[in-house]
SEVEXBA-136765 format. One record per residue: x, y, z of N, C-alpha, C in turn; residue in one letter; residue number from 0. Coordinates in steps of 0.2 Angstrom, whole numbers, padded with zeros to 4 digits. Example, Ala and Ser with C-alpha at 12.3 -4.5 7.8 and 13.67 -1.06 7.14 Angstrom:
+-------+--------+-------+--------+---------+-------+-------+--------+-------+------+-----+
: neast : nnorth :   nup : caeast : canorth :  caup : ceast : cnorth :   cup : type : seq :
+-------+--------+-------+--------+---------+-------+-------+--------+-------+------+-----+
:  0066 :  -0028 :  0039 :   0062 :   -0022 :  0039 :  0066 :  -0016 :  0039 :    A :   0 :
:  0064 :  -0011 :  0035 :   0068 :   -0005 :  0036 :  0064 :   0000 :  0039 :    S :   1 :
+-------+--------+-------+--------+---------+-------+-------+--------+-------+------+-----+
//
This chain:
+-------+--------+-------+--------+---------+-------+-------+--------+-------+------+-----+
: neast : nnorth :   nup : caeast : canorth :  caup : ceast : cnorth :   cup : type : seq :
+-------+--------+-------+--------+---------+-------+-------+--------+-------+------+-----+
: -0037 :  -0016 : -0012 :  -0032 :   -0012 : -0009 : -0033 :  -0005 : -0010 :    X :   0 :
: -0032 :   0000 : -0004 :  -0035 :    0006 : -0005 : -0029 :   0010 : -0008 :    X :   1 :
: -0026 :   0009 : -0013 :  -0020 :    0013 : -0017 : -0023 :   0018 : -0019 :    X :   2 :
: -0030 :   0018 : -0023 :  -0030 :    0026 : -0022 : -0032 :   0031 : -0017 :    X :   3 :
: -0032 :   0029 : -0012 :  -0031 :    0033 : -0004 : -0027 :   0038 : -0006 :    X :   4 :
: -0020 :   0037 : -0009 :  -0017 :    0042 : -0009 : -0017 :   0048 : -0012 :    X :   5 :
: -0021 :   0046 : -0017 :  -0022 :    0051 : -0020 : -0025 :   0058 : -0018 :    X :   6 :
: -0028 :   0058 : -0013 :  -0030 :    0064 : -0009 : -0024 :   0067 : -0007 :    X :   7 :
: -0020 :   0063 : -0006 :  -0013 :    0067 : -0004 : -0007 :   0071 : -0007 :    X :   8 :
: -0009 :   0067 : -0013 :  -0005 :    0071 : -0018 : -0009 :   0075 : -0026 :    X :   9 :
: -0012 :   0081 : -0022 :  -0015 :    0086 : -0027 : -0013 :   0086 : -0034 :    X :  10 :
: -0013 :   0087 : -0039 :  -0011 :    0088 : -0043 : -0010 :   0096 : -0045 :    X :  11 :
: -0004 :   0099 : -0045 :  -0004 :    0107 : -0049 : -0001 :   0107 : -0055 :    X :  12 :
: -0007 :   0106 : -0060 :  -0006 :    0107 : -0066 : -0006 :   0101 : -0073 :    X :  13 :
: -0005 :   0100 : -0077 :  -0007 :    0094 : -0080 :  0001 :   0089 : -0079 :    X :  14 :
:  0005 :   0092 : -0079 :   0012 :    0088 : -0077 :  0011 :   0084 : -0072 :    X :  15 :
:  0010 :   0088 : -0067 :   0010 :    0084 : -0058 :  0004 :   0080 : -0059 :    X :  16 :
:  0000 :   0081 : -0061 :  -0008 :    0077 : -0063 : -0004 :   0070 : -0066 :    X :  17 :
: -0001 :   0071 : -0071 :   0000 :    0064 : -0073 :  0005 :   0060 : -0070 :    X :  18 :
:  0011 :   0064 : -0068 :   0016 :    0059 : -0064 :  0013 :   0057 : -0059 :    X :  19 :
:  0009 :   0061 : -0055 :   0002 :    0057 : -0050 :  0000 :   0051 : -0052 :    X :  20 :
: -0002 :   0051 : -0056 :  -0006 :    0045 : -0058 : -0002 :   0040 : -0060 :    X :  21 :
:  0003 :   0041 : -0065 :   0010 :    0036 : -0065 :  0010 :   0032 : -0059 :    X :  22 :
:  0012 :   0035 : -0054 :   0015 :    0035 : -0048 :  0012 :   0031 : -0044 :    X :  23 :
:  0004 :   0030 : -0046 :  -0001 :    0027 : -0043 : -0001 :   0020 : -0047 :    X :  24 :
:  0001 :   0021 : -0054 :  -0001 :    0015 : -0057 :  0006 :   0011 : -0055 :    X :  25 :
:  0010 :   0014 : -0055 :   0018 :    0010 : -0053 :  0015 :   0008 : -0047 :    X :  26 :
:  0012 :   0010 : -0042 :   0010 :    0007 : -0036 :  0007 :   0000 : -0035 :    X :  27 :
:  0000 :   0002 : -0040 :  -0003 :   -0005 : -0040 : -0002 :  -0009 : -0044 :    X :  28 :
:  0005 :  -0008 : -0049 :   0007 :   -0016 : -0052 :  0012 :  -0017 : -0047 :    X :  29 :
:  0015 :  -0016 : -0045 :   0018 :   -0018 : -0038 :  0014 :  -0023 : -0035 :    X :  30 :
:  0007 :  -0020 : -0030 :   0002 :   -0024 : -0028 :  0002 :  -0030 : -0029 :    X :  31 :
: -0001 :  -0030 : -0037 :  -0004 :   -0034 : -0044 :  0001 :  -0039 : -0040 :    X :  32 :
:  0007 :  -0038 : -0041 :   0011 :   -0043 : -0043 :  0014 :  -0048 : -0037 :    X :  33 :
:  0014 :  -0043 : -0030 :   0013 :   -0047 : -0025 :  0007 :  -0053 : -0027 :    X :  34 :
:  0001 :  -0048 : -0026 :  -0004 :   -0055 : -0025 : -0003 :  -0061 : -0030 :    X :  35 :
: -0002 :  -0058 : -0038 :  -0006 :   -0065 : -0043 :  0003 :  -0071 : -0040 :    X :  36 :
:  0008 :  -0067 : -0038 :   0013 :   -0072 : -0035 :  0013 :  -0076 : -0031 :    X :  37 :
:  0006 :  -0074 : -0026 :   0005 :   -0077 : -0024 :  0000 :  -0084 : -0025 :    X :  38 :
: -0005 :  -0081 : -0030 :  -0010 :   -0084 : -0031 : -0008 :  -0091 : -0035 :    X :  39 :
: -0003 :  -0089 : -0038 :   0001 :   -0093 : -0045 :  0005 :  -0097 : -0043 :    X :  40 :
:  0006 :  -0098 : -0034 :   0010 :   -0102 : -0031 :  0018 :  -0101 : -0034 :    X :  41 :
:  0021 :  -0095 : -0036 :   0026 :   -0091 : -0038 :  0033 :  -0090 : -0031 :    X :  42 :
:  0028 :  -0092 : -0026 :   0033 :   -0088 : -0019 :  0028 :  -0094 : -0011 :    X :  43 :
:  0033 :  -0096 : -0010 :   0033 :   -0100 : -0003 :  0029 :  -0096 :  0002 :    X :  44 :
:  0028 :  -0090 :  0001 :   0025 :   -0086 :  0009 :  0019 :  -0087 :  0009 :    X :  45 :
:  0017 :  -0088 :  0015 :   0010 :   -0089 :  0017 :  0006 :  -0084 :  0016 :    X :  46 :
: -0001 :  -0083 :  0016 :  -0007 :   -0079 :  0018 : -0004 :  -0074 :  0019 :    X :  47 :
: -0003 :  -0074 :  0026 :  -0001 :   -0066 :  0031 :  0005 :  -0064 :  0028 :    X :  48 :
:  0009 :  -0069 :  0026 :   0016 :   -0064 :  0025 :  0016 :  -0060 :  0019 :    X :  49 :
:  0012 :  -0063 :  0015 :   0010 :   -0057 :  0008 :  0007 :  -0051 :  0012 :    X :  50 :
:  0002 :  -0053 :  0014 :  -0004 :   -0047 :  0018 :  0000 :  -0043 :  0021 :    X :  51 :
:  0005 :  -0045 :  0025 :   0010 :   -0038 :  0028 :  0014 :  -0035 :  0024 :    X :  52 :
:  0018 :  -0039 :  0019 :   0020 :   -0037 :  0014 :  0014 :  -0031 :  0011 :    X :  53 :
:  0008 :  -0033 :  0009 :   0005 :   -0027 :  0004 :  0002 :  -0020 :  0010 :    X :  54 :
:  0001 :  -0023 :  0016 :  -0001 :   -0017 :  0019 :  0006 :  -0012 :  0021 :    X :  55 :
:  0013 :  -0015 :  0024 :   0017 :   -0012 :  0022 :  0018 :  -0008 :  0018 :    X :  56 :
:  0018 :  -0009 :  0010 :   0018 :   -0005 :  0003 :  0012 :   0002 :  0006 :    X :  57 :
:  0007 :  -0001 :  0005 :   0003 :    0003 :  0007 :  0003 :   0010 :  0012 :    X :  58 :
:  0006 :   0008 :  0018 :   0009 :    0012 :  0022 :  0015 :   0017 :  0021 :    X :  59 :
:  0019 :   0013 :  0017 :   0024 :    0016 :  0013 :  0020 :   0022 :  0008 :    X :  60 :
:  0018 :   0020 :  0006 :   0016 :    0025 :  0001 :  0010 :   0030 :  0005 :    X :  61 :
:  0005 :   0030 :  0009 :   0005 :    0034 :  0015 :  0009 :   0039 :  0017 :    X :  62 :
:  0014 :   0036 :  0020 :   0019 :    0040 :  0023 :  0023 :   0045 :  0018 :    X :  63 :
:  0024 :   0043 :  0011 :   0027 :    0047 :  0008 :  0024 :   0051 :  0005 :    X :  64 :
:  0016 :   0051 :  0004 :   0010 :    0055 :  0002 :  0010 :   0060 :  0007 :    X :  65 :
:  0010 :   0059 :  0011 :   0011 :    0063 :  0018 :  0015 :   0069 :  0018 :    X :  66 :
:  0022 :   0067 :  0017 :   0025 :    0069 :  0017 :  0026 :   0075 :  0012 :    X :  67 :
:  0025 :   0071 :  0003 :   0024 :    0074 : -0001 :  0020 :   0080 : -0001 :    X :  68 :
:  0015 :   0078 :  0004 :   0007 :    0085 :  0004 :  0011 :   0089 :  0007 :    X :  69 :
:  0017 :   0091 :  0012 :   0019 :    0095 :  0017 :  0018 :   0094 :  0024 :    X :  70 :
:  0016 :   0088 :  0025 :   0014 :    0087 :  0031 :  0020 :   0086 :  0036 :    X :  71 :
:  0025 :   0086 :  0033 :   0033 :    0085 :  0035 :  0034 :   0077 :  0037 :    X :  72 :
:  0040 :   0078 :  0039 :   0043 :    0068 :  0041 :  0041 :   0068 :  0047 :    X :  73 :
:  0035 :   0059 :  0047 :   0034 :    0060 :  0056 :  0039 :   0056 :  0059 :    X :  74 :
:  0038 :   0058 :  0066 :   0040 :    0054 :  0072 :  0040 :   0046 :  0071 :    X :  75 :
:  0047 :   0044 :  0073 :   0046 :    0037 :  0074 :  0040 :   0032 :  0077 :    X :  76 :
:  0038 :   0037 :  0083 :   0032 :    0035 :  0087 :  0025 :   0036 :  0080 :    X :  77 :
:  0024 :   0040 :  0076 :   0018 :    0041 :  0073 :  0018 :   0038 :  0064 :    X :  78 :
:  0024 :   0034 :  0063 :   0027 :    0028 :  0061 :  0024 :   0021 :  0062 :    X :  79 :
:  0025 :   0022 :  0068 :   0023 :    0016 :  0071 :  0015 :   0013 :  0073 :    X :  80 :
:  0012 :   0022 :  0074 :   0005 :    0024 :  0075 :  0002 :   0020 :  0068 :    X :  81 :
:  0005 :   0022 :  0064 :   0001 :    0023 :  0058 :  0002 :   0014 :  0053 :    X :  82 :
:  0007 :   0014 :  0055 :   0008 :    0006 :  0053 :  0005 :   0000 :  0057 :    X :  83 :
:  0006 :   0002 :  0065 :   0001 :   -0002 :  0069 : -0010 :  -0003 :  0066 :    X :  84 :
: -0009 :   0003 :  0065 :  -0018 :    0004 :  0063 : -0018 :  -0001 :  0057 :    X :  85 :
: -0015 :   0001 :  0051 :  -0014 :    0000 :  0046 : -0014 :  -0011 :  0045 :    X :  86 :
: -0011 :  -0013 :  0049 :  -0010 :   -0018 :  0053 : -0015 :  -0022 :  0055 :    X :  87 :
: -0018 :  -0018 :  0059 :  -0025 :   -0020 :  0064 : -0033 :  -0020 :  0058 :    X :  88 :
: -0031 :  -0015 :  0053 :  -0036 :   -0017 :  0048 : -0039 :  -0019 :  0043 :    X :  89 :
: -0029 :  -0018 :  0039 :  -0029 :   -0024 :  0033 : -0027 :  -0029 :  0033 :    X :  90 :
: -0022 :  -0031 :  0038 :  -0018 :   -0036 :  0038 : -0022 :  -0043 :  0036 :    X :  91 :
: -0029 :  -0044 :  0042 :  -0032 :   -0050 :  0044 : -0038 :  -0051 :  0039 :    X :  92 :
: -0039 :  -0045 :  0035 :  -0044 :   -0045 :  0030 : -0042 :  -0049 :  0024 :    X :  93 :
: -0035 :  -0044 :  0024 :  -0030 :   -0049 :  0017 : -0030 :  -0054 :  0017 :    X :  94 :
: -0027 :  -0057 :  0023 :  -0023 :   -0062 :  0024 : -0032 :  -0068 :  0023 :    X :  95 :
: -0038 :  -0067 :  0025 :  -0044 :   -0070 :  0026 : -0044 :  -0070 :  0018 :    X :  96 :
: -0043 :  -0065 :  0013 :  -0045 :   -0064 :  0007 : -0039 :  -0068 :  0003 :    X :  97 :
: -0034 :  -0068 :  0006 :  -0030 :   -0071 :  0002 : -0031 :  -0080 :  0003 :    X :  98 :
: -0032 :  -0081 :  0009 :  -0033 :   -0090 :  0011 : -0039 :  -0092 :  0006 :    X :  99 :
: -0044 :  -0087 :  0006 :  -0050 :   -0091 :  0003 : -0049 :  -0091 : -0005 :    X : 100 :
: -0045 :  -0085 : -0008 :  -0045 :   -0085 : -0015 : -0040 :  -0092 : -0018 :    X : 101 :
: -0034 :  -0090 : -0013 :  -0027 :   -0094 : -0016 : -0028 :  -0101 : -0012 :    X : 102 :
: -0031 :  -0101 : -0006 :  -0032 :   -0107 : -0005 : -0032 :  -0114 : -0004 :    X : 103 :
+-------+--------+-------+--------+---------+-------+-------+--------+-------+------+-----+
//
């Protein structure tokens, strides 16, 4: 999962914002963690793909909010959409393939 992706988007100014940064990143990918091994662990009835949307979702969420946080401002519904469709288009079927083979 590309969770540190975000971190280009949230600079760090100074040692304080450095580490909430990074908090912020690790709270992300036990998040991740936790979808998948609930998965793995047969913890949760959801198929494949429904995790894989699930985590690209999170993903994008956190995107959008890094975005935001850089100053790029709130986007449009439509660039919402933009961004979650890509997002969609290139992890979903990846996960979803990765997840069938691991857990399956």
């Amino acid at each position: 999962m590309p969770v540190d992706y975000a971190d280009q988007f949230l600079p760090p100014v100074g040692r304080i914002a450095g580490t909430g940064k990074a908090k912020l990143l690790d709270e992300m990918k036990e998040r991740l963690k936790k979808i998948i091994t609930d998965y793995l662990d047969a913890k949760t009835p959801d198929e494949a793909g429904d995790v894989a949307s699930r985590l690209t979702n999170l993903q994008v969420d956190v995107m959008i909010e890094s975005l935001e946080a850089a100053g790029h401002g709130p986007l449009s519904s439509d660039e919402h959409a933009t961004l979650r469709d890509a997002a969609m288009g290139r992890l979903a079927g990846a996960l979803t393939n990765a997840l069938v083979l691991r857990g399956g």
